[in-house]
N, C-alpha and C positions, 0 to 999 in steps of 0.2 A: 754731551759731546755729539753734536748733530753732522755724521760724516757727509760731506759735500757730494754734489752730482760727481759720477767718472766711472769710466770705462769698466766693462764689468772684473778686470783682476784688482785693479787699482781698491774697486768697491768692497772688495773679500778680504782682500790683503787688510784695509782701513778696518770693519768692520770685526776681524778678529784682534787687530793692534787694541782698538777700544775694548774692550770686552776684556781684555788679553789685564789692562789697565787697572780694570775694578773686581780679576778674581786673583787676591794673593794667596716603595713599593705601592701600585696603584691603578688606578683604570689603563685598560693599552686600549682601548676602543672608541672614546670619546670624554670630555668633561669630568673631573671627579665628582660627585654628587657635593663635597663640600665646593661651598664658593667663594673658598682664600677670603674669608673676610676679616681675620688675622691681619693677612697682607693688604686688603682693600681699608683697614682700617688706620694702617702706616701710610699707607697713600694719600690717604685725605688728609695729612697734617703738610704734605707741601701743595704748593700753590702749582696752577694749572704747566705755567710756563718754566717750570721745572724739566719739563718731559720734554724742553729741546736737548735734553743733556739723557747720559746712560742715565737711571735708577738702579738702586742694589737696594733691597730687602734682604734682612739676615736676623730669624730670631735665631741669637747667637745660644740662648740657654739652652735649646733643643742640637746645636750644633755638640755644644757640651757634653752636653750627656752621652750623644751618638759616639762622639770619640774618643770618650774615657779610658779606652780601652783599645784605642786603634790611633791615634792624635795623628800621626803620619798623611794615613789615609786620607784623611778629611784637610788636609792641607789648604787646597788650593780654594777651599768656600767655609775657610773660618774666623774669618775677620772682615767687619765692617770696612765698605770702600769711601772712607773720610780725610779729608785733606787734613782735620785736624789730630790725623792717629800716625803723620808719616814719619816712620823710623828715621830718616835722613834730616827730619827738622825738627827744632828747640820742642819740647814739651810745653805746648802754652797750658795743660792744664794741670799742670804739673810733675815733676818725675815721678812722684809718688801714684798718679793716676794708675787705676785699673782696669786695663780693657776686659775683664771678666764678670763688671760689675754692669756689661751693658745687658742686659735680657733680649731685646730688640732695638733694629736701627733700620734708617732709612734716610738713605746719603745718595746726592750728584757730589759732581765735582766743585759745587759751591754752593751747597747748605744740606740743613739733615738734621735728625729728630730722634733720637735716641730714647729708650727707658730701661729702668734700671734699679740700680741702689748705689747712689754717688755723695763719696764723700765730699758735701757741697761746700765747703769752712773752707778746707785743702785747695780748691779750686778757687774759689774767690782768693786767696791769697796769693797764690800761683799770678788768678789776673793780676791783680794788684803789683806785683812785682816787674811787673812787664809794661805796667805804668796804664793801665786800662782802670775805667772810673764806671760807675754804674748809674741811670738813670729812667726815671720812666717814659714808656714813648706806648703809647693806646693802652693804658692801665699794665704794663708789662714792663719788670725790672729788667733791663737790659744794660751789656756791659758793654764796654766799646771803646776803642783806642781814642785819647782825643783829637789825635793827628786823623783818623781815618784810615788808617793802613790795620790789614788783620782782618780777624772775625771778629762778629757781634754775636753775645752770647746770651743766650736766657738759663740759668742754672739755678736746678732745686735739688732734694734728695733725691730724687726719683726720676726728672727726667731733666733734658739737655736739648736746647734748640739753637740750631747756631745757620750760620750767613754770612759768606764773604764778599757781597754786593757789594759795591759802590754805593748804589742808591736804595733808599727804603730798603735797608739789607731785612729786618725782620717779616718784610710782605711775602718772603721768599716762604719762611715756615708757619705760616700764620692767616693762611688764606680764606679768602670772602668766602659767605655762603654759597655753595654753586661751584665752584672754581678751583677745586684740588684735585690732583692727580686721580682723587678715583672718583671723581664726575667729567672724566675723561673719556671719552666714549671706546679711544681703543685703547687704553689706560684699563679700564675696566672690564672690559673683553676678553684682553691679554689674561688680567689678573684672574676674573672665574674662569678659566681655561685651563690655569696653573693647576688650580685648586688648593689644597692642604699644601702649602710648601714651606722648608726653613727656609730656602733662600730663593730670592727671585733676583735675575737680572732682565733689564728693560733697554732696549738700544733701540733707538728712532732713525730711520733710515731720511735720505733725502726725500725730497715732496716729489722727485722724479721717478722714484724708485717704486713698481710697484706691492714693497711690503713696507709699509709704512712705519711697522712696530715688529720688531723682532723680539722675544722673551724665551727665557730661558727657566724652569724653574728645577728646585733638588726637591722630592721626596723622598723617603726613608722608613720601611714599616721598622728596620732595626739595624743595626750598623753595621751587617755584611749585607742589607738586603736595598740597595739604594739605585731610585729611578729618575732618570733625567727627562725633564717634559717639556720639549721644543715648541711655542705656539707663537706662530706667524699670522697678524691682522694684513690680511690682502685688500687687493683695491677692488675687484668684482669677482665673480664667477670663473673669465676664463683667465683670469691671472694666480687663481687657487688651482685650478686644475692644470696648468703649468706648473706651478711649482712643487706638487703633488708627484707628479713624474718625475719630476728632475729628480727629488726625493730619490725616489724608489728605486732612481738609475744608480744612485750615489752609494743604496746601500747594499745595492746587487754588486756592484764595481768595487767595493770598498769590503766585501766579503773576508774573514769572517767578526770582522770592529764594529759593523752598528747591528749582526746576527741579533733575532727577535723583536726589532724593531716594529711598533701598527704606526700607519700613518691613517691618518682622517681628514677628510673635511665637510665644513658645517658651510653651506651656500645661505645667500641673503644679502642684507645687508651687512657690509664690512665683513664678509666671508673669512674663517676659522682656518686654517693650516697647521694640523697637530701631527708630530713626531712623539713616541713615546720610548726610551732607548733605553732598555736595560742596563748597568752596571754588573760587571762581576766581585765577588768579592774582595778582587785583587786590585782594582780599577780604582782610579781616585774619583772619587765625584768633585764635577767642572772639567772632567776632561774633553767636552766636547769644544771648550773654546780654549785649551790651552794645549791639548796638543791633536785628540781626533776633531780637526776643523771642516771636514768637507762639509757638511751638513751646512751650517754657516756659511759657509764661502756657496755653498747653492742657492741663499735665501740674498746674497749680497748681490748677484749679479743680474 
């Protein structure tokens, strides 16, 4: 969902609506030494032109465990943001599906990559009823409405690759050598930035804008102990050092909601803008895009 050029409220306002959309413990000083290749590894299964839309990474099995004991809490960053999981529409994979059998997922607003333990009988049958037929297209059984309306679907025990394209819907999770989200130069950036995360969200700002990639990532050494890792790809040097300040106005101004906050940045090419924001144990993690937005709404405008 690639929000359009405007005015800088209009740009904050949009930017948290998106974000707002796809969400239902660690370094404060710079980089985690890990480099998210977990999450750079879900990245590489979609295709480069994916990343005009938000991305959601969510290893959901580490979600699990953290809120065994807390489910509340972890509300708002426990489920995959996929158009084919929406409570308000038909079960195409059947009612029987289990969203607890995803392990990891990595969804836009139209296609995504899922792995897991899926009961894949259940699900083909599911298609079937829905009058979808299966065929091979580049050595890959793929299912597909014969009308062209719906997703296409690749499904096994283990994993799930689907596409609501129009056209070459399976090019979407299925990308040439070269050419997936984490041979993405700020795709990639963003994501060693994160580091070790279960969730990452990804938001591409306009080509006018200068932060081009906005991310968001949750880590968690244990489930009262959860740290939010803001990392902004900037366009040069004095556009990091701008939004560095603004930061730091926001979190003096906004006293005592983002207290313990390090901000950084890393100069160069496509320059780093890292927020690191503690959670308390009472605080839900993803509250910076659902309800403390300043931060956000500083990197929008």
């Amino acid at each position: 969902m690639r929000i359009p050029a405007r005015g800088p409220a209009a740009g904050a306002t949009a930017l948290v609506t998106v974000l707002l959309a796809a969400i239902t413990g660690c370094s404060s000083s710079g980089p985690s030494d890990d480099d998210g290749s977990q999450l750079l590894t879900a990245l590489g299964s979609l295709a480069d032109d994916s990343g005009t839309k938000e991305v959601t990474f969510l290893d959901a099995s580490r979600v699990r465990e953290l809120s065994k004991d807390d489910e509340k809490r972890f509300t708002h960053v426990s489920q995959p943001a996929s158009p084919l999981l929406d409570p308000y529409e038909p079960g195409l994979l059947g009612q029987r599906f289990e969203v607890t059998g995803i392990d990891t997922a990595i969804d836009t607003s139209e296609a995504g990559h899922w792995s897991g333990s899926f009961d894949a009988s259940a699900i083909t049958e599911s298609l079937k009823s829905e009058g979808y037929t299966q065929s091979e297209k580049d050595g890959r059984e793929v299912w597909a409405h014969p009308g062209g309306t719906g997703a296409a679907l690749e499904v096994s025990e283990d994993e799930i690759s689907y596409s609501t394209r129009d056209s070459d819907p399976m090019a979407a999770v299925d990308p040439e050598e070269g050419s997936s989200l984490a041979d993405n130069k700020d795709f990639r950036r963003a994501a060693e930035c994160l580091g070790d995360v279960y969730r990452a969200d990804f938001n591409p700002l306009s080509s006018s804008n200068p932060v081009p990639l906005a991310a968001l990532g949750q880590q968690a050494e244990s489930a009262a102990e959860n740290t939010e890792v803001l990392c902004f790809v900037v366009k040069d040097d004095a556009a990091a050092d701008r939004l560095e300040s603004e930061l730091r106005t926001v979190i003096s101004a906004e006293s005592p909601k983002f207290d313990g906050t390090k901000v950084t940045v890393e100069k160069g090419d496509r320059p780093l803008v890292r927020a690191v924001v503690p959670d308390s144990a009472t605080q839900r993690p993803g509250r910076l895009i659902v309800s403390d937005v300043e931060l956000w709404m500083t990197a929008a405008q």
